[in-house]
KOLVO-36892 format. One record per residue (C-alpha): residue number from 1; x, y, z; residue in three letters. Coordinates in Angstrom, 2 decimals, m for minus. Each point is the difference from the previous one (the first is absolute). Layout:
BEGIN
  seq        u        v        w  type
  NUM        X        Y        Z   ALA
...
END
This chain:
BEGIN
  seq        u        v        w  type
    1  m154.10   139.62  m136.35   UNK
    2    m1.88     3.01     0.81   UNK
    3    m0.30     2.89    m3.02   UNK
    4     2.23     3.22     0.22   UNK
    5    m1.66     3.35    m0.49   UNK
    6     1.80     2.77    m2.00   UNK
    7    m0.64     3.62     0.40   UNK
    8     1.77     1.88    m2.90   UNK
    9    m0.69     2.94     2.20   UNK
   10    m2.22     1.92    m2.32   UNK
   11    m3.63    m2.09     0.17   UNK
   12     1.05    m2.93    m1.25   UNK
   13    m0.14    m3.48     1.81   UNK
   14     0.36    m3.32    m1.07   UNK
   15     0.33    m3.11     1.48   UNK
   16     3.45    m2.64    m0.88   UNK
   17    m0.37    m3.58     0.07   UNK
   18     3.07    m1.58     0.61   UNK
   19    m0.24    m3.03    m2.15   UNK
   20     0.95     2.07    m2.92   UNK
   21     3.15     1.93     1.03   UNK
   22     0.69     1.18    m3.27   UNK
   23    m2.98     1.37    m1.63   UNK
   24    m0.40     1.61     3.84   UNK
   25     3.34     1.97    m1.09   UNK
   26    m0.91     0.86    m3.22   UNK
   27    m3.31     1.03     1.17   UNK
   28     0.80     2.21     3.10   UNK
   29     2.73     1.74    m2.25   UNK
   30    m2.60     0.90    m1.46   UNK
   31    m2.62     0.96     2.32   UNK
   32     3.25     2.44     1.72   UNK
   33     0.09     0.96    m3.59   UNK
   34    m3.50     1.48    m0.31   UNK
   35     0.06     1.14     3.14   UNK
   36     3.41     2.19    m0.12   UNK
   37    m1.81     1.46    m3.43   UNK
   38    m3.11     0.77     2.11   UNK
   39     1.85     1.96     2.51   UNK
   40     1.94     1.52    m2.41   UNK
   41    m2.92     1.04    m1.76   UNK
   42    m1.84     1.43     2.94   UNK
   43     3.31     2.12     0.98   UNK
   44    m0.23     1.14    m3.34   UNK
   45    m3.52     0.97    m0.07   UNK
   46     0.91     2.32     3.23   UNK
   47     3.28     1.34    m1.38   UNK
   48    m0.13     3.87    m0.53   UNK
   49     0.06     1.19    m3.68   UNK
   50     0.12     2.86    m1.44   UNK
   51     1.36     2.44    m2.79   UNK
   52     0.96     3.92    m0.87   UNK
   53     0.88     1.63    m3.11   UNK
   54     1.15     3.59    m0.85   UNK
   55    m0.33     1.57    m3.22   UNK
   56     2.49     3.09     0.76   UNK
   57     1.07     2.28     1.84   UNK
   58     0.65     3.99    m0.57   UNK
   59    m1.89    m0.02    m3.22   UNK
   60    m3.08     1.04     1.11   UNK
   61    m1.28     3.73     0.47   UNK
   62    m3.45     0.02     1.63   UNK
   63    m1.08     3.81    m1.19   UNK
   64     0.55    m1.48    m3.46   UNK
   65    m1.38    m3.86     0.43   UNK
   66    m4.07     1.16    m0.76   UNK
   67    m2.30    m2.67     1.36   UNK
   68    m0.11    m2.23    m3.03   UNK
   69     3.33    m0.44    m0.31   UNK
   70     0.09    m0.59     3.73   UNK
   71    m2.54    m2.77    m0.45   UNK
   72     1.74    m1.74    m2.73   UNK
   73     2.93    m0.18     2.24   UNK
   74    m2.41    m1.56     2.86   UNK
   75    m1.33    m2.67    m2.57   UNK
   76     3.18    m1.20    m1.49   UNK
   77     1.82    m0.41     3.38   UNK
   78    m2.94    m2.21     0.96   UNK
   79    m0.12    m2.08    m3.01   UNK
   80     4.05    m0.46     1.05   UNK
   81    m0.59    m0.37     3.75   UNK
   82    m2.71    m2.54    m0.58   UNK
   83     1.49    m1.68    m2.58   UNK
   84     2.66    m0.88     2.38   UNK
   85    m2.38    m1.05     2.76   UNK
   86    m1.51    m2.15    m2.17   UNK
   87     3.24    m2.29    m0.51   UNK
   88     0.66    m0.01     3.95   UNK
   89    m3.97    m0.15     1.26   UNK
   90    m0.10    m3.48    m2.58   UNK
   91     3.52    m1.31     2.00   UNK
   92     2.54     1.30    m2.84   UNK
   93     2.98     0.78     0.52   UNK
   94     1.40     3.44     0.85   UNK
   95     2.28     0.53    m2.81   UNK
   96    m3.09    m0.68    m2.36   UNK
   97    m2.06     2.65     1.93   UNK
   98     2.72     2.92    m0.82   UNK
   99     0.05    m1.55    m3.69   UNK
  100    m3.21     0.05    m0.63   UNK
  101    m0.85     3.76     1.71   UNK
  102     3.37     1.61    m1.89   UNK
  103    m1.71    m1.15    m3.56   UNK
  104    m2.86     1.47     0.85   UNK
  105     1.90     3.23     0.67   UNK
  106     2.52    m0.26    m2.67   UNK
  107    m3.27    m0.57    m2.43   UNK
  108    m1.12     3.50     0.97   UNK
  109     0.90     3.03    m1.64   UNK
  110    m0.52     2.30     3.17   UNK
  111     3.39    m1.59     1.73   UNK
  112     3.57     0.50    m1.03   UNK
  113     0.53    m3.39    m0.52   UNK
  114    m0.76    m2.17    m3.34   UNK
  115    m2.38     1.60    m2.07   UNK
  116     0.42     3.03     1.92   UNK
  117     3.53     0.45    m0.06   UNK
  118     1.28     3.39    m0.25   UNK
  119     2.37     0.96    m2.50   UNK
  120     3.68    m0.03    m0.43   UNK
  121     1.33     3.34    m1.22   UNK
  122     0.55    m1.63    m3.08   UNK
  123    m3.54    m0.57    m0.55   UNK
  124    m0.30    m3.95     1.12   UNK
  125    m0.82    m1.71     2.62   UNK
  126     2.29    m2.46     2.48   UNK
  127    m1.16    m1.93     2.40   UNK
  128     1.26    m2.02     2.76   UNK
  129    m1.34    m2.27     2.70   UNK
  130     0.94    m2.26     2.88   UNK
  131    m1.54    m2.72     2.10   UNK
  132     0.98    m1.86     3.12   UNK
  133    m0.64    m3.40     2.63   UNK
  134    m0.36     0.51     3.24   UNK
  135     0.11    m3.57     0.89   UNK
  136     3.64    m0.67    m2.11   UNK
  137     1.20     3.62    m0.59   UNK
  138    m0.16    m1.47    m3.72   UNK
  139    m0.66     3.81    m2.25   UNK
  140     0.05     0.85    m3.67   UNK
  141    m0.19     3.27    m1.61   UNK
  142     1.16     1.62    m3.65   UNK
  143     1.06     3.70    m0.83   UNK
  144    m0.66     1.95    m3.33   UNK
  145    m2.52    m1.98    m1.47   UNK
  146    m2.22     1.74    m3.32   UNK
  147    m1.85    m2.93    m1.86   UNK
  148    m0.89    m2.02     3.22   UNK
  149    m4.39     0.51     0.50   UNK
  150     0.63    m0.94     3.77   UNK
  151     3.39     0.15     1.64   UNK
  152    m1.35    m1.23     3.55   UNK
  153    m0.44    m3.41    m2.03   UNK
  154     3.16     0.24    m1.58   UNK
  155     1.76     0.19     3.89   UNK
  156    m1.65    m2.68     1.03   UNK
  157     1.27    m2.46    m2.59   UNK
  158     3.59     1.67     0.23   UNK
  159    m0.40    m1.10     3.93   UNK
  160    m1.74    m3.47    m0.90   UNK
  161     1.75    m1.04    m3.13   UNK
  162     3.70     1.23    m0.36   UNK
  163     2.58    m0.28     2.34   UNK
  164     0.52     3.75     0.22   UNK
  165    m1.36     2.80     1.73   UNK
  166    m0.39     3.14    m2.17   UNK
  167     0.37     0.15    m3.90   UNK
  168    m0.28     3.31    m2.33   UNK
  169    m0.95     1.28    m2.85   UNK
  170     0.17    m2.11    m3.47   UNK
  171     1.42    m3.12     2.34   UNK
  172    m2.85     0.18     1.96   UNK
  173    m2.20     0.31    m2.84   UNK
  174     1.40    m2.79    m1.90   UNK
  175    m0.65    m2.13     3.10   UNK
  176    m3.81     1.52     0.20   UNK
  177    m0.55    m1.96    m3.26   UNK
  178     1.49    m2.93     1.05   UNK
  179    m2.67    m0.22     2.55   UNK
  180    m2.37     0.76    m2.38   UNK
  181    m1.24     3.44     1.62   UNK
  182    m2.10     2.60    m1.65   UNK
  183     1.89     2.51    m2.27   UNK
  184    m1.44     3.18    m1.25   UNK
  185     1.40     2.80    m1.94   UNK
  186     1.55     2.65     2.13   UNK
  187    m2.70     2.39    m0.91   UNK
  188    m2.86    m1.95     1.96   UNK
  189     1.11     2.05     2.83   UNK
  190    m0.52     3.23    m1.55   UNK
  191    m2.22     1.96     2.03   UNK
  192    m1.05     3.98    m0.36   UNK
  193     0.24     1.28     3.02   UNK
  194     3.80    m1.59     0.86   UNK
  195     0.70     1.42    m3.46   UNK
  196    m1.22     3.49     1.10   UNK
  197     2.26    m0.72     3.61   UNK
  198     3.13    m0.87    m2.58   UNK
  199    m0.46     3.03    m1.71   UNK
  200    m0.02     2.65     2.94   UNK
  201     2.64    m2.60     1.62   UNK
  202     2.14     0.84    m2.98   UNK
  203    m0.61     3.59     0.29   UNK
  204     0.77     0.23     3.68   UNK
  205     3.65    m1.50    m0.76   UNK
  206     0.85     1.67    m2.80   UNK
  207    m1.05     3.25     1.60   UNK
  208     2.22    m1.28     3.56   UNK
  209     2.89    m0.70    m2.53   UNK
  210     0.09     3.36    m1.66   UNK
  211     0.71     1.30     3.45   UNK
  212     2.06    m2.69     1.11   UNK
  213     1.63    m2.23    m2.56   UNK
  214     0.34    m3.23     1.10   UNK
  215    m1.42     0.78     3.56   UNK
  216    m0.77    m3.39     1.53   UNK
  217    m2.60     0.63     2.64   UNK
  218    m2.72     1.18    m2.72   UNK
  219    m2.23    m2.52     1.30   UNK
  220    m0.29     1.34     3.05   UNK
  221     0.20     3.91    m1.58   UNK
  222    m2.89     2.06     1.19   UNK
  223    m1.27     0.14    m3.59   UNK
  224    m0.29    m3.50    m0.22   UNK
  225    m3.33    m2.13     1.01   UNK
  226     0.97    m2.78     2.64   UNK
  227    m3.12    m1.88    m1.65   UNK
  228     2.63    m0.65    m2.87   UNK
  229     2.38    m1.96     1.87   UNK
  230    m2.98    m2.19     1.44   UNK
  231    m2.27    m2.31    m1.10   UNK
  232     0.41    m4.07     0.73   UNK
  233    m2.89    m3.12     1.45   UNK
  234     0.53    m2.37     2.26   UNK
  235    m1.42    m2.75     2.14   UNK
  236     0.47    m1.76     2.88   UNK
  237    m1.64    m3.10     1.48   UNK
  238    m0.22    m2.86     2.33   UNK
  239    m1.66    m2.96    m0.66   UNK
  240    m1.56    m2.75     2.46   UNK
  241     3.18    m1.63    m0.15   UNK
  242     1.88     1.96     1.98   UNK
  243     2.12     1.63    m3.39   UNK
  244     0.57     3.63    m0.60   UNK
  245     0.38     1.21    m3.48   UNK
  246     0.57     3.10    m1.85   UNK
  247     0.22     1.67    m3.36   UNK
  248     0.67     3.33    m1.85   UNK
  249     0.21     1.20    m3.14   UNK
  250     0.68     3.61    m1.82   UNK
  251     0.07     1.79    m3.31   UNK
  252     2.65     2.45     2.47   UNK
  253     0.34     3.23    m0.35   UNK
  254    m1.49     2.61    m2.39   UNK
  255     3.13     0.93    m3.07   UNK
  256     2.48    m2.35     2.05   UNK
  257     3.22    m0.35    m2.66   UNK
  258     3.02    m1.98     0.06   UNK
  259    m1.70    m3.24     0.31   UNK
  260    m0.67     1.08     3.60   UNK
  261    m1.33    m2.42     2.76   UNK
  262    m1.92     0.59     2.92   UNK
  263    m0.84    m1.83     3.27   UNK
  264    m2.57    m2.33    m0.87   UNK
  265     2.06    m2.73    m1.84   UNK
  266     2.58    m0.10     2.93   UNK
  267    m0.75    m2.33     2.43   UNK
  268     0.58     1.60     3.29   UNK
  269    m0.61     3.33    m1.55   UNK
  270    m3.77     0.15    m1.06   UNK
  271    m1.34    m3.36     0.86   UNK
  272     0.82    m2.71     2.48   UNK
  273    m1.42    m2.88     2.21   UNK
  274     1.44    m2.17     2.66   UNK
  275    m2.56    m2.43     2.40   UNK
  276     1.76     1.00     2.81   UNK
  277    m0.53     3.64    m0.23   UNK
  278    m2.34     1.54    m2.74   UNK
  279    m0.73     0.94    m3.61   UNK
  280     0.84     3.22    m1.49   UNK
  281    m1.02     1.95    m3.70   UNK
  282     1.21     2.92     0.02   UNK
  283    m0.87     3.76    m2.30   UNK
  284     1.44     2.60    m0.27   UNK
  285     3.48     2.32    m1.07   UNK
  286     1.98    m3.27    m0.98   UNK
  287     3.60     1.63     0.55   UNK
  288    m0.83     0.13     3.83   UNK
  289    m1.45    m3.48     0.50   UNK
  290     2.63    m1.03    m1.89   UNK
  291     2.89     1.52     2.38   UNK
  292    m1.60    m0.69     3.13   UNK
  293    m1.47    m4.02    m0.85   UNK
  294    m3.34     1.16     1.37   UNK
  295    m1.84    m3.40    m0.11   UNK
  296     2.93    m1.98     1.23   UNK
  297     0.94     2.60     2.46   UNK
  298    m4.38    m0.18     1.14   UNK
  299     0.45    m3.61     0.41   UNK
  300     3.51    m0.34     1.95   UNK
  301    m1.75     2.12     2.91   UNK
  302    m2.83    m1.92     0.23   UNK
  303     2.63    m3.00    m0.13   UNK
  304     2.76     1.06     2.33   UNK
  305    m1.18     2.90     1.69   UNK
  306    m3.47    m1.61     1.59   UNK
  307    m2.10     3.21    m1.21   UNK
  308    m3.55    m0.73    m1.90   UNK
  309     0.12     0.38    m3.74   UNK
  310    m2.17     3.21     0.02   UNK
  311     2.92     1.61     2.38   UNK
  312     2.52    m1.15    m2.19   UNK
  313    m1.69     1.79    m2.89   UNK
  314    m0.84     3.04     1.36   UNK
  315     3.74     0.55     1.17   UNK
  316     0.99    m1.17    m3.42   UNK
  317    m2.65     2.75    m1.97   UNK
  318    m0.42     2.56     2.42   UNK
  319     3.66     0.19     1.63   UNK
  320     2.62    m1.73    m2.25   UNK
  321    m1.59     1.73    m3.14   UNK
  322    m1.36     3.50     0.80   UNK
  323     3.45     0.34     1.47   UNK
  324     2.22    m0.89    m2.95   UNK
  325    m2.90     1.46    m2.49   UNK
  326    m1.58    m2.66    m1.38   UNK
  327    m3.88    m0.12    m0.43   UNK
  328    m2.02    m2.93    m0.50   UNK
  329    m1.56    m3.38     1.86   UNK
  330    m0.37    m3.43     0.34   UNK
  331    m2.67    m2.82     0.77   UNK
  332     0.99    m2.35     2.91   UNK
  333    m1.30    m2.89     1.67   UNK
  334     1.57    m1.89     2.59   UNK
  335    m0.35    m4.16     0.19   UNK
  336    m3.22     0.34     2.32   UNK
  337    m2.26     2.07    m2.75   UNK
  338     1.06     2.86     1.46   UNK
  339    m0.11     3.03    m2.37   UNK
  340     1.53     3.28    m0.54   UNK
  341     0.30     2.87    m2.39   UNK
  342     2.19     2.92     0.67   UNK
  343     0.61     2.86    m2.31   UNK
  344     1.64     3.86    m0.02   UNK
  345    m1.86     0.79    m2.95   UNK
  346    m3.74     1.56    m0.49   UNK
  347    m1.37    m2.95    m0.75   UNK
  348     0.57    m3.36    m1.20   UNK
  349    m2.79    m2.78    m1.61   UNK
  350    m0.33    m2.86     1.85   UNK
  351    m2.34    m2.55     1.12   UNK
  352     0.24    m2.76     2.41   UNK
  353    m2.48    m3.32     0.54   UNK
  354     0.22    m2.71     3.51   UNK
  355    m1.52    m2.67     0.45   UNK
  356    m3.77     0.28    m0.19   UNK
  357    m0.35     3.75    m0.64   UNK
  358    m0.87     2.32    m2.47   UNK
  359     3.08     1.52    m1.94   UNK
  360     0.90     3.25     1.21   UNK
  361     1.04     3.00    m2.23   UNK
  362     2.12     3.23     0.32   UNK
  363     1.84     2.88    m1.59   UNK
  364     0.96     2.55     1.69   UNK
  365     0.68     0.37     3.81   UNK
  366    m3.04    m0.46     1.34   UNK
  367    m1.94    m3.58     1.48   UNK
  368    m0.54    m2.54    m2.42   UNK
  369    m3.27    m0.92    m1.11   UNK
  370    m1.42    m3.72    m0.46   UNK
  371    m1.49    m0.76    m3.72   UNK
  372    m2.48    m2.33    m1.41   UNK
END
């Protein structure tokens, strides 16, 4: 009998010979095989990647930042940006990407977050951090962590390894060394110039106070710097798979007390990610994204309202926010690369890579420009 040709549909072609039925089987399951991991390969390979990362919002005053400073800033979010870009340009996964550019931020003393954490007003530090699937919805995050080196990592294996969702303080510790994390004294996040912000923080309060015992909107008190209640990174990032990930973490805000926690460990809050809609890291005043579930709320328009991610987060920021009082931004990037970055603030470091381009850097409100 004549020969049967096979087209796996992806440049392969061989030819059966039906006098051996069943190594024909065995082989054309395997010629479909290497052809279904050629196409899938090749969809891959034109898949849109890409990645964005914050590293604050509100804490930055540009008549004080002197061009030094400004250029640290510029080098450290590109180490983080293309750090990132490095995992997703090589075919890794998303939720590596916003690992691996939130250690390089949390490593840095210049954001609050790790070894830049600003200080309690006891004089410590705790931090908190949260990270989240876009493909599963699968998230982990911990709250009111002091001996942990880098929280983001800590998240993850809350998210990957236990069956819960958020642990705290000396629980969540206790499971850090389970995992076999990195601890450090509390005081490898001392830096001078958060001490120096705890210090006139201090003074601002106890100064409110003496007017106004007990007065509860201090924070937002005209004698109080906004840049206190600020200061978190983030990133965001899909990879050539299709999968959107994000991650933040915080040292929160400047003399918190209480064992107070912000937005950033709450998922829904200050960090989110769903396939079918977008990613979301938020910064800013905590208490607001708190209240009104800013990177949930970002994502459910995009998801049930039909509007683009960057509409969602500009109503989000620049309506929702400015109306109730809250200052701050996010980073957000919808499930086609798409990317956005919305803030109310004067300025807000961030940096943002695609596929095949230069990273691009910014501070303040004006265009971002593209770095080596």
């Amino acid at each position: 009998m004549p020969a049967l040709q096979l087209s796996a549909g992806s440049g392969y072609h061989c030819f059966i010979d039906n006098q051996f039925p069943g190594e024909n089987m065995r082989f054309s399951a395997l010629i479909v095989s290497l052809a279904a991991a050629a196409v899938s390969t090749a969809v891959m390979a034109n898949t849109p990647y890409a990645i964005v990362i914050h590293g604050g919002a509100g804490t930055i005053n540009k008549a004080a930042l002197t061009p030094a400073q400004q250029q640290a800033y510029e080098t450290a979010l590109t180490e983080a940006v293309n750090a990132g870009y490095q995992v997703l340009e090589q075919g890794g996964s998303s939720i590596d990407a916003v690992t691996q550019a939130v250690l390089v931020m949390e490593d840095s003393p210049l954001f609050n977050a790790g070894k830049g954490a600003v200080y309690t007003y006891e004089g410590g530090h705790d931090l908190d951090a949260s990270i989240m699937r876009g493909d599963n919805l699968a998230a982990g995050a911990v709250a009111g962590v002091t001996t942990v080196k880098n929280p983001v990592l800590l998240a993850r294996a809350v998210m990957e390894k236990s069956e819960h969702v958020m642990l705290s303080g000396k629980g969540a510790e206790e499971f850090a060394k389970l995992q076999g994390l990195t601890l450090v004294d509390n005081r490898h996040f001392d830096t001078q110039f958060r001490y120096e912000a705890l210090i006139k923080a201090k003074a601002a309060m106890e100064k409110a106070e003496a007017k106004t015992p007990h007065q509860a909107s201090v924070r937002l008190s005209a004698g109080w710097s906004p840049a206190w209640n600020m200061g978190t990174v983030g990133a965001v990032a899909l990879d050539k798979s299709g999968n959107l990930a994000a991650a933040t973490s915080t040292g929160g805000m400047t003399a918190k007390r209480y064992g107070r926690i912000g937005d950033a460990p709450i998922i829904g809050a200050g960090n989110f990610a769903d396939n079918q809609s977008c990613a979301v890291s938020a910064t800013g005043h905590g208490e607001f994204f708190i209240r009104y579930r800013v990177a949930a709320d970002i994502c459910a328009r995009v998801k049930y309202a039909g509007v683009s991610a960057a509409e969602a987060a500009n109503q989000v920021i620049h309506q929702e926010l400015v109306k109730a009082g809250g200052t701050g931004g996010v980073i957000v990037m919808d499930n086609k690369g798409n990317i956005s970055w919305p803030f109310n603030t004067e300025g807000m470091y961030r940096a943002k890579r695609t596929a095949g381009q230069l990273p691009e850097v910014a501070i303040f409100q004006d265009l971002a420009k593209k770095s080596q």
